[in-house]
C-alpha positions in Angstrom: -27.8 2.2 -7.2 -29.5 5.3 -5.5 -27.5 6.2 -2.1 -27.3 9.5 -0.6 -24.5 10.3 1.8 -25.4 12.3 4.4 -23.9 15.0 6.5 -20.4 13.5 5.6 -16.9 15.5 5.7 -15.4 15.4 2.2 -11.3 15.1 2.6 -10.1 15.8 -1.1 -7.4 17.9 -2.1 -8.6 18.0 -5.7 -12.4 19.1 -4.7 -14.0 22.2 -4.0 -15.5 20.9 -1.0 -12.2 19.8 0.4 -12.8 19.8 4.6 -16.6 20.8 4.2 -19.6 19.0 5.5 -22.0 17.7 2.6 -24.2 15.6 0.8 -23.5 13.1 -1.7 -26.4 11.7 -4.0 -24.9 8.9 -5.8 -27.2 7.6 -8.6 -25.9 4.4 -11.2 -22.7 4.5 -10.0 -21.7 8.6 -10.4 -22.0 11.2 -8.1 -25.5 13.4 -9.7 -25.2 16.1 -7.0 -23.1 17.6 -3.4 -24.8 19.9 -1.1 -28.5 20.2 -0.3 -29.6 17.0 -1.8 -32.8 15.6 -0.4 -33.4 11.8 -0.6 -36.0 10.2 -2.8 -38.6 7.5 -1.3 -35.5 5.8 -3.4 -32.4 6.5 -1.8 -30.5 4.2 0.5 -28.7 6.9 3.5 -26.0 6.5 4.6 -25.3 8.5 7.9 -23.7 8.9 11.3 -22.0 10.9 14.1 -18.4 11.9 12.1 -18.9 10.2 8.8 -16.2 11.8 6.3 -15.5 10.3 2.7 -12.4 10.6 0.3 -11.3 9.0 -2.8 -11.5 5.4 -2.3 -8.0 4.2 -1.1 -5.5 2.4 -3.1 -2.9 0.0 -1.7 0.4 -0.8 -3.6 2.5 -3.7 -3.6 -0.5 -5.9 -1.9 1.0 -9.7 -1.7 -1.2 -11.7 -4.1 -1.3 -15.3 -3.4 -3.4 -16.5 -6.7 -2.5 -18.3 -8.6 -0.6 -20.3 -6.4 -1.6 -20.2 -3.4 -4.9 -20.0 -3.1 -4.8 -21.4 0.5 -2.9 -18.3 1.9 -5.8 -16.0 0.0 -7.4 -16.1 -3.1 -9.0 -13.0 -5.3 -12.3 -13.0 -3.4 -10.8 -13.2 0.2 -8.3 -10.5 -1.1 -10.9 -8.1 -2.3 -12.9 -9.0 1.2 -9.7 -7.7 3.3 -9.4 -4.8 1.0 -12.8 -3.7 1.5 -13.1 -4.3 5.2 -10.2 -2.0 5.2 -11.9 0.7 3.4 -9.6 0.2 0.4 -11.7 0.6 -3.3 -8.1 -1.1 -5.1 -5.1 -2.9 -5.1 -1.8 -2.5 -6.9 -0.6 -6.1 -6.8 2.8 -7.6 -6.8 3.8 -10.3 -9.4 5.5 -12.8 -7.1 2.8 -15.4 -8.0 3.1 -18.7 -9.1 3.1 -18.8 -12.3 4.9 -14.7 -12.2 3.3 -12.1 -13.7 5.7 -12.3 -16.1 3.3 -12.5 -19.6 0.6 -11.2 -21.0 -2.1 -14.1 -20.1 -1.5 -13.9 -16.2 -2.1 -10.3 -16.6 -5.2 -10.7 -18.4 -6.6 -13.7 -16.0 -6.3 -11.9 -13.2 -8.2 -8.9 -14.8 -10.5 -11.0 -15.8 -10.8 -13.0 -12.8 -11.2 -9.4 -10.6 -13.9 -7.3 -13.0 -16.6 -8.4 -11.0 -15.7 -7.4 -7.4 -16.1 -4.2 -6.1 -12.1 -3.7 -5.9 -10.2 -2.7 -9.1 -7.1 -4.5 -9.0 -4.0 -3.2 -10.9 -1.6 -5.7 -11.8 2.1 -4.9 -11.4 3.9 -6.9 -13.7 8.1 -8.7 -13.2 10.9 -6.7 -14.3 12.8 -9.9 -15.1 11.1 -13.5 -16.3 10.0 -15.5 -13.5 11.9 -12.8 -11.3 14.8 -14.6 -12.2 16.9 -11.0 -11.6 18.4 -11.5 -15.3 16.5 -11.8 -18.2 14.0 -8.1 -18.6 10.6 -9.9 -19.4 8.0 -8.4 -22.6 7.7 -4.8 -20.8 5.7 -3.2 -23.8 3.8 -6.0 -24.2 2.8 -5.9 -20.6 1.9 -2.4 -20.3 -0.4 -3.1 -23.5 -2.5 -5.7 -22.0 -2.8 -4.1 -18.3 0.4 -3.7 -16.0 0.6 -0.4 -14.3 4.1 -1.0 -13.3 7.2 -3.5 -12.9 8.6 -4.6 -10.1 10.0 -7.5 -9.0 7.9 -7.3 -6.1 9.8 -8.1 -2.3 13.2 -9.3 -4.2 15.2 -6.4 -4.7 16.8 -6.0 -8.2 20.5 -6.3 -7.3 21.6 -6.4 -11.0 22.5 -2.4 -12.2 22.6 -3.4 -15.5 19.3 -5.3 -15.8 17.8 -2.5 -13.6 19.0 0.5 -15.8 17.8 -1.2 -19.4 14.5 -2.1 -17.7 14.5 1.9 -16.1 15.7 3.0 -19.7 12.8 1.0 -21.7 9.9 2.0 -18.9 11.3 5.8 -20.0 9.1 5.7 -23.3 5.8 4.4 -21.1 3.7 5.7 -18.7 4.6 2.9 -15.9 7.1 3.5 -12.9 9.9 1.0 -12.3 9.0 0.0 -8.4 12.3 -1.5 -6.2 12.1 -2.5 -2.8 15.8 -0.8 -1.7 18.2 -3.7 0.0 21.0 -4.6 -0.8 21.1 -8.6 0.5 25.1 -9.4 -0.3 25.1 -7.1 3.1 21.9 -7.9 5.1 22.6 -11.6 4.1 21.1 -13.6 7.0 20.0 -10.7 9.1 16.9 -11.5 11.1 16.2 -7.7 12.8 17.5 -4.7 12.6 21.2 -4.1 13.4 21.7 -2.4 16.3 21.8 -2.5 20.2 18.5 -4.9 20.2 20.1 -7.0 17.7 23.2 -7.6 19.4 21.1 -7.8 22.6 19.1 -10.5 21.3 22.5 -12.6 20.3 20.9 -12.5 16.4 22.3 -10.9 13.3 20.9 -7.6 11.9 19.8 -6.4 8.6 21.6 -3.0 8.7 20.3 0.1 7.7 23.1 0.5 5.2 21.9 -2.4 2.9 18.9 -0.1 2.0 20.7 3.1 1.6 24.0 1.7 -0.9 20.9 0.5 -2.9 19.1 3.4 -3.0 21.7 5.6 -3.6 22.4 3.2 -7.0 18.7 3.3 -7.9 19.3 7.4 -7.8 21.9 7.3 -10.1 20.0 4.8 -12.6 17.0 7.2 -12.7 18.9 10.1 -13.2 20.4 8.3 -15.7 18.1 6.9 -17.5 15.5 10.2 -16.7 12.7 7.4 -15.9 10.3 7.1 -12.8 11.0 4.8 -10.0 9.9 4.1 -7.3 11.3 3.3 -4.0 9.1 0.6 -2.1 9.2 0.8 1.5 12.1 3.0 2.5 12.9 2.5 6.5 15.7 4.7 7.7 15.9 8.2 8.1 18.8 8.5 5.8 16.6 7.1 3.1 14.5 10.2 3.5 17.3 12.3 2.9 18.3 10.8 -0.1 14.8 10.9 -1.3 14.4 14.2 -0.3 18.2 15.4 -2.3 16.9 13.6 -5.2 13.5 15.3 -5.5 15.2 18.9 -5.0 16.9 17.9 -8.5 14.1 17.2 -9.8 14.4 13.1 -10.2 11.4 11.7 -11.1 11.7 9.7 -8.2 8.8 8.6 -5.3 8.8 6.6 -2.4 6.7 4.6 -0.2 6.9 3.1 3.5 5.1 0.7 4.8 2.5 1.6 7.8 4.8 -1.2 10.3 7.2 1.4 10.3 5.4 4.4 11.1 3.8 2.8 14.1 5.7 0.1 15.5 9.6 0.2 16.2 12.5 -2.8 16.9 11.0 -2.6 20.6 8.2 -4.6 19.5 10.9 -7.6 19.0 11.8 -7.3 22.3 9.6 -10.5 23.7 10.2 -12.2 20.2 7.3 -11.5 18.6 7.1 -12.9 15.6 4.0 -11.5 13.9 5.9 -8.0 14.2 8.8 -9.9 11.6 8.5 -8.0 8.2 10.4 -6.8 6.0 12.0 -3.8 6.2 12.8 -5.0 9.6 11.3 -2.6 12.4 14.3 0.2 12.9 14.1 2.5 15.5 12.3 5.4 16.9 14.3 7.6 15.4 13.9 6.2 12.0 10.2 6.4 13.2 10.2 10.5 13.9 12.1 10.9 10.5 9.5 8.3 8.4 7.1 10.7 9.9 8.9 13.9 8.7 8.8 12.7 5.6 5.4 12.1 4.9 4.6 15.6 6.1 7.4 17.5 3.8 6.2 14.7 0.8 9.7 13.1 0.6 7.2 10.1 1.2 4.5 9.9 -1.3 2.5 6.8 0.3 2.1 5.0 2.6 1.2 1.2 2.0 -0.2 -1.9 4.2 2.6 -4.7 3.4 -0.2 -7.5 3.3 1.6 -10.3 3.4 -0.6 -13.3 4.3 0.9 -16.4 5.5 0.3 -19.7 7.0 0.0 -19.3 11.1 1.9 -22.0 11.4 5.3 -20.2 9.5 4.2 -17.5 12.6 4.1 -20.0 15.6 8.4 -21.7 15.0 10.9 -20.5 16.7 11.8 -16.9 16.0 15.1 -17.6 13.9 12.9 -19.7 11.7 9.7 -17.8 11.7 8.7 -15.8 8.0 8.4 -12.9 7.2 5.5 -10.9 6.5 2.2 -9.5 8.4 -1.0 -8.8 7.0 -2.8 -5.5 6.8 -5.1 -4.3 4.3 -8.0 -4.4 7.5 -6.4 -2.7 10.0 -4.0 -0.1 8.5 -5.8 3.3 8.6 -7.3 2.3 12.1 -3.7 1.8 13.5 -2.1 5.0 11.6 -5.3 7.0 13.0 -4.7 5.2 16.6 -0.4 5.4 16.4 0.6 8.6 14.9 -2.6 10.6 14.5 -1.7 13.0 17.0 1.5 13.9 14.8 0.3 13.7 11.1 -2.8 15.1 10.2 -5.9 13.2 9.0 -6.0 15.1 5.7 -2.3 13.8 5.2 -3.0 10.5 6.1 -5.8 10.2 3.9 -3.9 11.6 0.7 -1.5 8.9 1.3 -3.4 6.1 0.9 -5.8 7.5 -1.6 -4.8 10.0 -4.2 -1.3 10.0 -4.0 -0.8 6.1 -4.5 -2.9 7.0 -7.9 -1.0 9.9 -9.0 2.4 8.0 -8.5 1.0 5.1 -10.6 -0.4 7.3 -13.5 -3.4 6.1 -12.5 -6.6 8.2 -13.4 -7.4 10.9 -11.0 -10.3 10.2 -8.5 -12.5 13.2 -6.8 -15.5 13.5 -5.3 -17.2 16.2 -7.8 -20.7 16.2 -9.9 -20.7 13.8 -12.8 -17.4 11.9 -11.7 -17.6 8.3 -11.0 -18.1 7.5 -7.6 -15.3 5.8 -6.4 -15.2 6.4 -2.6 -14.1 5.3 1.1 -16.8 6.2 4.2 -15.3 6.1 7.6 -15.3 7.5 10.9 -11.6 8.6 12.6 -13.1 9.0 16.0 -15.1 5.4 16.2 -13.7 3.3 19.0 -13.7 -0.5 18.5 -11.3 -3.8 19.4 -9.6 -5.6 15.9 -10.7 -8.7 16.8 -10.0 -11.9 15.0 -13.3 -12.2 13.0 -11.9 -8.5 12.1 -10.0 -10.4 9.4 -11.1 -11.5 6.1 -8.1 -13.0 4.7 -7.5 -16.6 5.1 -4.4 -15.9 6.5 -4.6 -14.3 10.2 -0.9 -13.3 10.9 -1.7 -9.6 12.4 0.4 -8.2 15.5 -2.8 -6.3 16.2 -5.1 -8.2 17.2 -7.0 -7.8 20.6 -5.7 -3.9 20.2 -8.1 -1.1 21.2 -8.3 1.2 18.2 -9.3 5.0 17.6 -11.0 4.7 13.7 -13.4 2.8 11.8 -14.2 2.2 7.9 -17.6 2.2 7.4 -17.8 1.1 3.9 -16.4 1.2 0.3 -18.0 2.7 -2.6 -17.3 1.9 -6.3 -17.9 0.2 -10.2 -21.7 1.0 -9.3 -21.6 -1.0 -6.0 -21.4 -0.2 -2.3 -20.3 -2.8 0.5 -20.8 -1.5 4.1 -18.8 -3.5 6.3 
């Protein structure tokens, strides 16, 4: 590998050349020199009218299908999605079939993903088989590759089973991750609760099922002084919660997904049903105060909710439609597009690239002489039209297709490879 960046805008908080046009030379995978680097007869360039680069971005909580169900996505499609949209690696959830709940899934999907481009992180279950009960081998998890334990999408309603697994997480390095809702109260809720809701003649998912949970998970971390974190808060009470608890010191982060920084419960207005995830779509005012909190870091993250499914769990009736909407592809093109104009770039991009990392306990990523080049190229001010053959997941259940974008990843750099998409 001999590639030389050129003329490219470098947005890293943790380098010197932070906001500063450069050049990159990139030579067997590190970065040999920034600044007035000529090529060699050598060097593949990479160039452009408003390239920037930034630590490659990391995605966590990124549905993983295999082993299972291959036919939704397997590792190779995943890491093709996660590339196209500009993401270097992937923080997976467990919910696979078999779980992630031992040592040998954890170390066949490792070994299944060295060879691609993308580093995938395996997030191992809390509880055996997610079963909500039983706290599965945690130590030996962590030993043999897990980054963190979650039950993935199903929310650990058990305290007890939540505080011993928050209490034995306290002597590793991994964060606890719990998606925040509390389902004996958003029981069959298909949208939010609210005017649209009752509009619509269909039960909600209220906003208070998220916050009694939350406010439990705060306790159990204070508690127990371990690191959780909370996947995919929704409402703008959630924010304050998040942002009490971090005044105190909690060692406590957050996440939201991008659906509901750009998109509100509007969007179920026709019955859409690719714009049916979960957390349901709230409202614009939960939008404005999502928003808020990424810019005074109540929110550490910000994360695509891939969730790939069969179109045909898309096309039923909306009752009985799924849940879930893909993302990896199109997510920093729509947050560029949707809410650009009120976060900055710079924020944006520390969002989906070192902060996901630093809240993991990951290793630190920066583009400096002599580090490992682990890097997203992209241009925020590239026009183009998601499209279809836009996707590279098997699954195509996106409510963005045929939408005009502002935004473009160029390509991914990293393990000594580059993929320019």
């Amino acid at each position: 590998m001999n590639i030389l960046l050129k003329g490219v805008t470098v947005l890293d908080k943790n380098s010197k050349y932070h906001n500063k046009k450069t050049n990159i030379h990139i030579v067997n995978g590190k970065i040999k020199e920034l600044g007035k680097v000529k090529a060699d007869a050598k060097s593949q360039i990479i160039e452009g009218k408003d390239l920037f680069v930034s630590p490659g971005w990391l995605d966590i909580g990124t549905r993983l299908t295999e082993p299972g169900q291959e036919n939704l996505d397997d590792l190779g499609t995943l890491s093709r999605s996660a590339t196209k949209g500009g993401f270097t690696g992937l923080a997976v959830f467990p919910n696979t079939n078999p779980v992630v709940d031992n040592k040998s899934v954890v170390s066949s999907i490792l070994s299944k993903a060295s060879k691609s481009i993308t580093d995938i992180y395996p997030i191992a279950a809390i509880t055996n088989s997610n079963n909500g009960m039983e706290l599965a081998e945690m130590v030996d998890l962590y030993k043999h590759g897990a980054v963190a334990f979650s039950d993935g999408k199903i929310p650990l309603a058990h305290a007890g089973v939540l505080s011993r697994a928050l209490n034995y997480s306290s002597n590793l390095p991994t964060p606890i991750i719990n998606h925040p809702e509390d389902m004996t109260i958003s029981e069959s809720g298909i949208l939010n609760e609210g005017k649209l809701s009752v509009y619509l003649g269909m039960k909600g998912r209220p906003a208070i099922a998220e916050i009694a949970m939350l406010q439990r998970d705060i306790l159990l971390c204070e508690y127990n002084d371990a690191k959780i974190i909370s996947h995919m808060i929704s409402t703008g009470d959630s924010v304050k919660l998040i942002k009490a608890a971090k005044r105190k010191k909690l060692k406590i982060n957050s996440t939201v997904s991008y659906h509901n920084l750009v998109a509100d419960e509007e969007s179920l207005k026709e019955f859409d049903s690719m714009h049916k995830v979960i957390p349901p779509l709230r409202t614009k005012k939960d939008n404005n105060a999502l928003i808020k909190g990424l810019l005074d870091d109540s929110i550490d993250a910000i994360v695509s909710n891939h969730y790939p499914l069969d179109i045909e769990d898309k096309r039923k009736a909306f009752f009985d439609t799924k849940y879930g909407a893909i993302g990896l592809e199109n997510m920093f093109s729509t947050l560029n597009t949707k809410i650009g104009k009120k976060v900055p770039l710079e924020i944006i991009i520390d969002k989906i690239s070192n902060k996901p990392r630093e809240i993991l306990g990951l290793d630190k990523v920066t583009i400096a002489k002599g580090e490992k080049a682990n890097l997203t190229i992209f241009s925020p001010s590239e026009e183009f039209n998601f499209k279809e053959e836009d996707i590279k997941s098997k699954s195509t259940n996106s409510p963005f297709v045929g939408q005009k974008f502002m935004g473009k990843v160029i390509g991914i750099i990293n393990k000594g490879m580059v993929e320019i998409v």
